[in-house]
Every structure is written in C-alpha cells, then in structure tokens.
MDTraj code that builds the backbone (N, CA, C; nanometers):
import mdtraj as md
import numpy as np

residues = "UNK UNK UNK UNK UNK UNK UNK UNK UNK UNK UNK UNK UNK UNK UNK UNK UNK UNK UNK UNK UNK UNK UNK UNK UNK UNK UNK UNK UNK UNK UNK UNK UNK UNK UNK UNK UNK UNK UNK UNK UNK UNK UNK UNK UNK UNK UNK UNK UNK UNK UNK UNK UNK UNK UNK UNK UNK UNK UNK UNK UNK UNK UNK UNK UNK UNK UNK UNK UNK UNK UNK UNK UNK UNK UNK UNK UNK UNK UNK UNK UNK UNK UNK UNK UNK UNK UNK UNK UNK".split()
xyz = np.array([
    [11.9587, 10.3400, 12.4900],
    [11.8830, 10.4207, 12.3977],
    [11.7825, 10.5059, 12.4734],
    [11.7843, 10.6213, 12.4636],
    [11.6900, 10.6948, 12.5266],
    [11.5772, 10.7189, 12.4781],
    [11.4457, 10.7116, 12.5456],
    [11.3140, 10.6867, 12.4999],
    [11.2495, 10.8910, 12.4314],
    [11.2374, 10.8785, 12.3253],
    [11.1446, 11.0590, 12.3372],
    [11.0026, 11.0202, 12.3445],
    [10.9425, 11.1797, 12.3760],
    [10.7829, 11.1435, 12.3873],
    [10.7416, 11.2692, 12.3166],
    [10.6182, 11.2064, 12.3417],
    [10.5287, 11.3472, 12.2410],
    [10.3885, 11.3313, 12.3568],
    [10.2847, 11.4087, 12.2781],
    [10.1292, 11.3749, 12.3515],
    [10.0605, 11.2518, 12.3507],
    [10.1217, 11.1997, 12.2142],
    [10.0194, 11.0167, 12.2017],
    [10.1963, 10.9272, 12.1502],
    [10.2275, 10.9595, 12.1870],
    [10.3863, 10.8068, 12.1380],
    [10.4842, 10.8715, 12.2100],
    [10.5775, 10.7246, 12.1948],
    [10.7454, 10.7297, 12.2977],
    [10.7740, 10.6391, 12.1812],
    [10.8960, 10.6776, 12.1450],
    [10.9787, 10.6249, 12.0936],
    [11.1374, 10.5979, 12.0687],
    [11.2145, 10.5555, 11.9876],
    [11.3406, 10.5362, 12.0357],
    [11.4128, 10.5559, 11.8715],
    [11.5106, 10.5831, 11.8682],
    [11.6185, 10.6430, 11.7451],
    [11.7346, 10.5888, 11.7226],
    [11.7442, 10.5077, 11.6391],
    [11.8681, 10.4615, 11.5677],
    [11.9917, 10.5755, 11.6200],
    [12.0910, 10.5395, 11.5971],
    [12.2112, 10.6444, 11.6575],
    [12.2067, 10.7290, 11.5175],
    [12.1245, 10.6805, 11.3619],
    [12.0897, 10.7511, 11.2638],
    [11.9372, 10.8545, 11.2761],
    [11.9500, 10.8423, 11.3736],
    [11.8320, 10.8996, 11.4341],
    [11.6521, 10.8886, 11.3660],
    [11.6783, 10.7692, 11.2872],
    [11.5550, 10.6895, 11.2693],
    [11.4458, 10.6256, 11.3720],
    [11.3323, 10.6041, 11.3699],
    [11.2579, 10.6018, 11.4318],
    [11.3062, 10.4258, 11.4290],
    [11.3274, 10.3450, 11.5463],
    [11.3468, 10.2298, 11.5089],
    [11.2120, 10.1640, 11.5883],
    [11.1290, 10.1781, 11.6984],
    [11.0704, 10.1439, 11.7893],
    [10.9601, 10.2293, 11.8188],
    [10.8216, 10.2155, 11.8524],
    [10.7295, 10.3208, 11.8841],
    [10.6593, 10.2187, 11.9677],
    [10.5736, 10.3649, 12.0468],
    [10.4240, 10.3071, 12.1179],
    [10.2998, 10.4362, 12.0746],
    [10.2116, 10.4057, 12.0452],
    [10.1375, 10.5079, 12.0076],
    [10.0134, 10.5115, 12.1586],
    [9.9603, 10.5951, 12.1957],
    [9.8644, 10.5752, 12.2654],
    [9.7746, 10.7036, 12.2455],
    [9.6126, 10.6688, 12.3170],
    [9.5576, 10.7953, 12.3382],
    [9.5437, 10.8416, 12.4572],
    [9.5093, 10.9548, 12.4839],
    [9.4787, 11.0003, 12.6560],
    [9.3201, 11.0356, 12.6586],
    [9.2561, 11.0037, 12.7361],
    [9.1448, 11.0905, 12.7890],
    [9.0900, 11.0468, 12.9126],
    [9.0941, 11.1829, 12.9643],
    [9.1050, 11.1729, 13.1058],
    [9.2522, 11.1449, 13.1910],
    [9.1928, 11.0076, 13.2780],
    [9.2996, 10.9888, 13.3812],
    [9.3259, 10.8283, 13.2903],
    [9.2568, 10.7880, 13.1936],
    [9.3244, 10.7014, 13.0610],
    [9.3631, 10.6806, 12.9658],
    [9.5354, 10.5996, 12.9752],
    [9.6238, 10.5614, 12.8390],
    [9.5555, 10.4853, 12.7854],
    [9.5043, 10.4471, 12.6367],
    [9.5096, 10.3562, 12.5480],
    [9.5982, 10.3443, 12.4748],
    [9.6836, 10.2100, 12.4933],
    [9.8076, 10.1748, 12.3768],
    [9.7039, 10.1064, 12.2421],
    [9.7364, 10.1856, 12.1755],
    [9.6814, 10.1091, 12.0586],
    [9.7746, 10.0392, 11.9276],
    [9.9517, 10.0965, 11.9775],
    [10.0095, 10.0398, 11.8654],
    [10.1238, 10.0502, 11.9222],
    [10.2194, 9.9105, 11.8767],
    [10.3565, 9.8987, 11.9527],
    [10.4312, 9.8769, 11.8089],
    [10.5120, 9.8970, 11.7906],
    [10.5916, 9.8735, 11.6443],
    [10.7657, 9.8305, 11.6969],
    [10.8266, 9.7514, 11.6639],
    [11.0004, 9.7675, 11.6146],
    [10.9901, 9.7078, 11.4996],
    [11.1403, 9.7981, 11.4640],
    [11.1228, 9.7459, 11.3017],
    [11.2065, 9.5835, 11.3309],
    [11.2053, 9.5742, 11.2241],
    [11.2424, 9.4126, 11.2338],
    [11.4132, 9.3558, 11.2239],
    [11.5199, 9.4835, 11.2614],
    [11.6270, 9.4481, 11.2540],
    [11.6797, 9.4846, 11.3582],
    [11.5719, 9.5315, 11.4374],
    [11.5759, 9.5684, 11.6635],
    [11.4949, 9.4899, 11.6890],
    [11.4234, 9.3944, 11.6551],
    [11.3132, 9.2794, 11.7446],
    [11.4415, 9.2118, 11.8307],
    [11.3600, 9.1756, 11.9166],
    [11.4007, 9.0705, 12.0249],
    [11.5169, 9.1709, 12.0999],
    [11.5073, 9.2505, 12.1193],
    [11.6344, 9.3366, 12.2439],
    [11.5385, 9.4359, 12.3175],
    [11.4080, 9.3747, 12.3181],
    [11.3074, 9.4489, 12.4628],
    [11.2830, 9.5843, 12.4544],
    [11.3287, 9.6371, 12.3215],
    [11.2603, 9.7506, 12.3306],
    [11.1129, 9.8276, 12.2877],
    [11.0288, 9.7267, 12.2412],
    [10.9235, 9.7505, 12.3234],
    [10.8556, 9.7269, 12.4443],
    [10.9107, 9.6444, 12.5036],
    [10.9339, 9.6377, 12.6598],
    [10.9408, 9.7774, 12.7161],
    [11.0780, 9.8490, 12.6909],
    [11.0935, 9.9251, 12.7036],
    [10.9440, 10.0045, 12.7264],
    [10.9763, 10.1100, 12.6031],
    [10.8357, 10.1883, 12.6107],
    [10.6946, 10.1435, 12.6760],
    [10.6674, 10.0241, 12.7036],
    [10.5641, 10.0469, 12.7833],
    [10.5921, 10.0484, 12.8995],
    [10.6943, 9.9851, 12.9868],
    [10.7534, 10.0425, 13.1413],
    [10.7463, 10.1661, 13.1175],
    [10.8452, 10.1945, 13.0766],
    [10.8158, 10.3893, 13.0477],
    [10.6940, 10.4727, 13.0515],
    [10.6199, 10.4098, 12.9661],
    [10.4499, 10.4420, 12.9893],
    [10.3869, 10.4234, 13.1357],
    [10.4160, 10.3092, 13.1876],
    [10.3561, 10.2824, 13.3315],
    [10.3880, 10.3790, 13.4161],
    [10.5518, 10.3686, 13.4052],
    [10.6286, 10.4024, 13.5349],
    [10.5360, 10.6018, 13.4932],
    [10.5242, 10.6959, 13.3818],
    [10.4691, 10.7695, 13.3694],
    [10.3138, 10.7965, 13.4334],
    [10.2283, 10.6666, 13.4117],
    [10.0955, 10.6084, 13.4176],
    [10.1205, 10.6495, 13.5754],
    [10.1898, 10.5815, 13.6796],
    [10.2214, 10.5241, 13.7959],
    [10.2258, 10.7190, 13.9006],
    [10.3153, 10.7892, 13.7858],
    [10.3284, 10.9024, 13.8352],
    [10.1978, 11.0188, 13.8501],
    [10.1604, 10.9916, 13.7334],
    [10.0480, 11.0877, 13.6695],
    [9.8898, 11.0378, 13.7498],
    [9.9159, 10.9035, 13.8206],
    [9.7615, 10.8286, 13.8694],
    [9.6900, 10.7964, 13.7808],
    [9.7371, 10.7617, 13.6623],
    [9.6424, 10.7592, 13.5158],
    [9.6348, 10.5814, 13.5339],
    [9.5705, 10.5420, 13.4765],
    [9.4890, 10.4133, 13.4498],
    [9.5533, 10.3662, 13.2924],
    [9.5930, 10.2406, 13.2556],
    [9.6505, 10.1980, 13.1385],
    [9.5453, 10.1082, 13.0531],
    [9.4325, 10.1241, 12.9672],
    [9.4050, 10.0091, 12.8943],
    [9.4855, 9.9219, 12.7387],
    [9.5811, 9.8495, 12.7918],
    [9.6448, 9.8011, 12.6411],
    [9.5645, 9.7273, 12.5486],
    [9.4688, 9.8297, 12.4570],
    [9.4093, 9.7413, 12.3570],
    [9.5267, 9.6855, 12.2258],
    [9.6394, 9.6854, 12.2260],
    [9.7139, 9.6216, 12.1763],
    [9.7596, 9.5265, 12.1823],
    [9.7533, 9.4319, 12.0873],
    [9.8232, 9.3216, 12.1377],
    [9.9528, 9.2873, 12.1913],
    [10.0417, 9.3391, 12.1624],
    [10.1227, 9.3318, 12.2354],
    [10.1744, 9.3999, 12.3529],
    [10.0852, 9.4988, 12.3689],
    [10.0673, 9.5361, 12.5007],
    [10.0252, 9.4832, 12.6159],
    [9.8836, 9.4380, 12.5772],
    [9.8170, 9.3512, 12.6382],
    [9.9216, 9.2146, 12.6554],
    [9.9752, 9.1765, 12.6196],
    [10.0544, 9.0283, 12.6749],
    [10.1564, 9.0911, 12.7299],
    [10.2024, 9.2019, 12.7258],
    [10.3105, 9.2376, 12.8165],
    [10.2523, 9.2823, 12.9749],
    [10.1318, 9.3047, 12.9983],
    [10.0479, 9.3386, 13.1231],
    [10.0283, 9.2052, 13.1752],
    [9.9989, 9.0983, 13.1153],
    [9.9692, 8.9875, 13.1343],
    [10.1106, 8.9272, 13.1700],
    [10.2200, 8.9556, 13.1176],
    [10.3307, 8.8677, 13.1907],
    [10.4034, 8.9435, 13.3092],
    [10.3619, 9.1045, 13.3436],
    [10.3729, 9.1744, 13.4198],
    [10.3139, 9.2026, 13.5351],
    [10.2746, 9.1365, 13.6212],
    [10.1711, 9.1495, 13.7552],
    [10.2307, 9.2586, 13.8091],
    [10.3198, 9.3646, 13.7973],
    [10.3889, 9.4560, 13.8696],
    [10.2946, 9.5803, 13.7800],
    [10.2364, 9.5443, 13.6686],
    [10.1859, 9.6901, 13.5781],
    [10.0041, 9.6599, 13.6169],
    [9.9589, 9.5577, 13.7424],
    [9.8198, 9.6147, 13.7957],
    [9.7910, 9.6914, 13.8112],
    [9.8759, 9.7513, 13.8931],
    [9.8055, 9.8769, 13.9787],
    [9.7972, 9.9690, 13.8607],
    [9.8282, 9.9810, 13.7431],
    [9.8118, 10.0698, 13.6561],
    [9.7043, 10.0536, 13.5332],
    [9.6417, 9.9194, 13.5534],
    [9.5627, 9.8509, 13.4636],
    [9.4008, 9.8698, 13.4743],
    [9.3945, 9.9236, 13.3764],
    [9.2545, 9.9712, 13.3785],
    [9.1332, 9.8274, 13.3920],
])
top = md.Topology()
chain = top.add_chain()
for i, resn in enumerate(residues, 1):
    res = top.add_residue(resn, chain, resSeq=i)
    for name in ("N", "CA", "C"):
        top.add_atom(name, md.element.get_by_symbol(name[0]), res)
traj = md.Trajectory(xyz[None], top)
C-alpha cells in the first residue's frame, strides 16, 4: 500500500480508495508533532500504522527535523523503537 502525504498527515487508501489509516502531525520549525494515529478497525493489526510513522522518521531523518510523539500510540512505537532516537525530540 503506498503511503500519500500532505503538509500535516500520511496516509494510506483502500484499493476503494478510502482513507483506511492516517497520521496527523504538526510542523514548526525543525519539529514533527504526531498528534493522531488512526486505522480503521477492519486494517488493525497489519502494521500499518507502523507504517506511517517509519515513513515520518525515515522523512524526519532526511529533513534533520526532530519528532515529538505526543500520541499515544506514537509514543509506544518510539519506545519499542530505539532505532527512531536519533529523531526523538
């Protein structure tokens, strides 16, 4: 599934091209805030919000930007990720 983006979210599309998965964030400055991770509930458990926040990093990683996940489920995905430090605000 290929991830789209905008200025504040990445998200992912049913092959009905429904929004099935999001990450919302804000920017300012050289910092992401994730403030909202969503799948709907008939794509849970196949990592695609996993997804989108690698995507975010590996972006984060490019750009030199700094990541704070005030989301919860962001935040536990940084926490089981020691590879998304260097991007952690």
């Amino acid at each position: 599934m290929q991830i789209k983006k905008s200025a504040e979210q990445y998200w992912m599309e049913s092959d009905q091209q429904e929004k099935i998965a999001e990450l919302s964030f804000t920017e300012d400055k050289q910092t992401l805030t994730i403030t909202h991770t969503f799948v709907e509930p008939d794509h849970r458990e196949k990592g695609l919000g996993a997804k989108l926040i690698a995507a975010l990093v590996d972006d984060a990683r490019k750009n030199k930007q700094k990541i704070d996940p005030v989301c919860p489920y962001a935040d536990a995905q940084f926490e089981q990720h020691s590879e998304y430090k260097d991007v952690l605000l």
